[in-house]
C-alpha positions as CSV (number, residue, x, y, z in Angstrom):
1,X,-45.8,34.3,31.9
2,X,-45.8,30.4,31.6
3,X,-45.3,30.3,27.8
4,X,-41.5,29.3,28.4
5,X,-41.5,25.5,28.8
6,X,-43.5,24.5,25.6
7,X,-41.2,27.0,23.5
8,X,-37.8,25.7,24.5
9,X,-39.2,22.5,23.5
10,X,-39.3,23.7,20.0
11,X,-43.3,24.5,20.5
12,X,-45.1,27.2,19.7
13,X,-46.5,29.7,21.3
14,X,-48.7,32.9,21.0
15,X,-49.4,36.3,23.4
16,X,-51.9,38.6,23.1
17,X,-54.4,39.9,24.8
18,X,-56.9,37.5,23.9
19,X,-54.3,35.2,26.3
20,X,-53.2,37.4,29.1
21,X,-53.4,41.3,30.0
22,X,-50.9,41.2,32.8
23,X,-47.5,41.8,33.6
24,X,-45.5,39.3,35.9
25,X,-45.4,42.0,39.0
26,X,-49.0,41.9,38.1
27,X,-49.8,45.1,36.7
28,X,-52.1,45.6,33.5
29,X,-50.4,45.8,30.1
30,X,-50.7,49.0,28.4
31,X,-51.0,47.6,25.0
32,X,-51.2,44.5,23.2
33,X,-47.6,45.2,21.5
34,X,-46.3,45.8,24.8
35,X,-47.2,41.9,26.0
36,X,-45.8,40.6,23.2
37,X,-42.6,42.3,23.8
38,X,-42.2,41.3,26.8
39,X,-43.1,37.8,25.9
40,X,-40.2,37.6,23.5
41,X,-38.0,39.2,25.8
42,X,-38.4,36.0,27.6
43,X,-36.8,33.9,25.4
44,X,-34.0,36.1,24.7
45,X,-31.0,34.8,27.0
46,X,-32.1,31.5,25.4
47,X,-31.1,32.8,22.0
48,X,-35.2,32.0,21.0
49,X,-36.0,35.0,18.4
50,X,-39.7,35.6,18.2
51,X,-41.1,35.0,14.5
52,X,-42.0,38.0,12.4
53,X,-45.6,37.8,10.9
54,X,-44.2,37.0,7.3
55,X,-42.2,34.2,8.7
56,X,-45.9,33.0,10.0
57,X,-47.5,33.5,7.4
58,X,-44.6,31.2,5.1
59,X,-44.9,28.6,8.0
60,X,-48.8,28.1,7.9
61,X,-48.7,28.9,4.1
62,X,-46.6,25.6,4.3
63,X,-48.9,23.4,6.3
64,X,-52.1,24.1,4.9
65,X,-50.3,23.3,1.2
């Protein structure tokens, strides 16, 4: 997982499947919650929090305005 540099730089990042399907010891994901989780797991000891899809949703509500 090599989202962590952009996002403590106040970037943005995304996970899904349609990124990545595996685990850092390499194993396959079993779902696409399940990647994300561990995604924003990540960023936890940095006090990052993960966005909730409303707070998306405001934020690109925002930009396109």
């Amino acid at each position: 997982m090599r989202r962590s540099g952009g996002a403590l730089l106040g970037g943005c990042i995304r996970a899904g499947f349609e990124n990545n399907c595996w685990r850092p010891d390499g194993s396959l994901v079993g779902s696409n919650a399940e990647l994300v989780g561990l995604t924003a797991a990540q960023f936890l000891p940095c006090r990052k929090e993960a966005m909730s899809a409303q707070q998306l949703r405001e934020l690109w509500a925002a930009v396109i305005a």
